[in-house]
Every structure is written in C-alpha cells, then in structure tokens.
C-alpha positions in Angstrom: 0.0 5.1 12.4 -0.7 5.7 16.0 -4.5 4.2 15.6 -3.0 1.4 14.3 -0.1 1.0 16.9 -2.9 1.2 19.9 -4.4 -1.3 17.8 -2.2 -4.0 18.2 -0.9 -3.2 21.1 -4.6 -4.2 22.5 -4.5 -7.5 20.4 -1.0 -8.6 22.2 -2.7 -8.0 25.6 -5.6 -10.3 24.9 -3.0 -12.5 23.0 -0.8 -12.2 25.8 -3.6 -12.6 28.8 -5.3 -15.5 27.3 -1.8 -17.9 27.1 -1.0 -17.0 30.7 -4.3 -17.3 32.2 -4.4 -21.1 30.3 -0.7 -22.0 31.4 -1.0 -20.8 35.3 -4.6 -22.5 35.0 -3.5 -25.7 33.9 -0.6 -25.3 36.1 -2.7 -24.9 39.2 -2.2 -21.7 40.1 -3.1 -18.6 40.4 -2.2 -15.6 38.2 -1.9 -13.0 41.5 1.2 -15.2 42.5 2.6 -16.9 40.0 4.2 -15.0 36.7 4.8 -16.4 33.8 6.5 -14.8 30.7 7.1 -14.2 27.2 8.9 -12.1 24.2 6.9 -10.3 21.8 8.1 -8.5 19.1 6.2 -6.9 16.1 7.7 -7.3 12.3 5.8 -4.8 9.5 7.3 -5.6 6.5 8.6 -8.7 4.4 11.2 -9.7 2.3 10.0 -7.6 -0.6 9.0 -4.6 2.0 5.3 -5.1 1.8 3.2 -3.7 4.6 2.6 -7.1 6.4 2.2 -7.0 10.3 3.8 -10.3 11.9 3.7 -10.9 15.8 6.8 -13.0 17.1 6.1 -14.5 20.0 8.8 -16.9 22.5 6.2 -18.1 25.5 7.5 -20.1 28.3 5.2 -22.7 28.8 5.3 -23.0 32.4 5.0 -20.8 35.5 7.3 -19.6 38.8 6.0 -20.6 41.5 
C-alpha cells in the first residue's frame, strides 16, 4: 500500500504542475510569483466498496498576482 500511495502521490504532482503551469501561462505570468491553487482529495472505494481510486480535484482557474 505504501508503493502505491507514492504512486499517486507522483501522478497528483504532474497532475497538479501541469494545470498551474497552463493557468499562470495563459495568465501571463510567471509561476515564481504568482500562486495559484487547488483541492485534491483521493477516494478508494465506491458505492459497493470496490477498490476504485478516484482523484477529486477543485482548481481555481485563475492566478494571485
């Protein structure tokens, strides 16, 4: 389980890198000054309790400047 916990935890950071490079890009900014932001959450199971893995994401889709 911990394999698999590093596992995804490596797929939200590219998940989570590639939005906010295209947001602060298209924003016109750069990402060493401008955050952006974003709430992740992981769901392993469905309504029946089979092993499915689900990533929740809220992005805001814009930057602070």
């Amino acid at each position: 389980m911990a394999k698999m916990n590093q596992i995804m935890g490596k797929i939200l950071g590219i998940v989570y890198r590639t939005l906010a490079k295209h947001i602060i890009k298209k924003a016109g900014y750069n990402k060493l000054t401008t955050p952006t932001g974003a709430v992740i959450f992981i769901q392993r199971s469905d309504s029946v309790l089979n092993l499915n893995i689900y990533f929740h994401m809220l992005y805001l889709d814009s930057v602070y400047a």
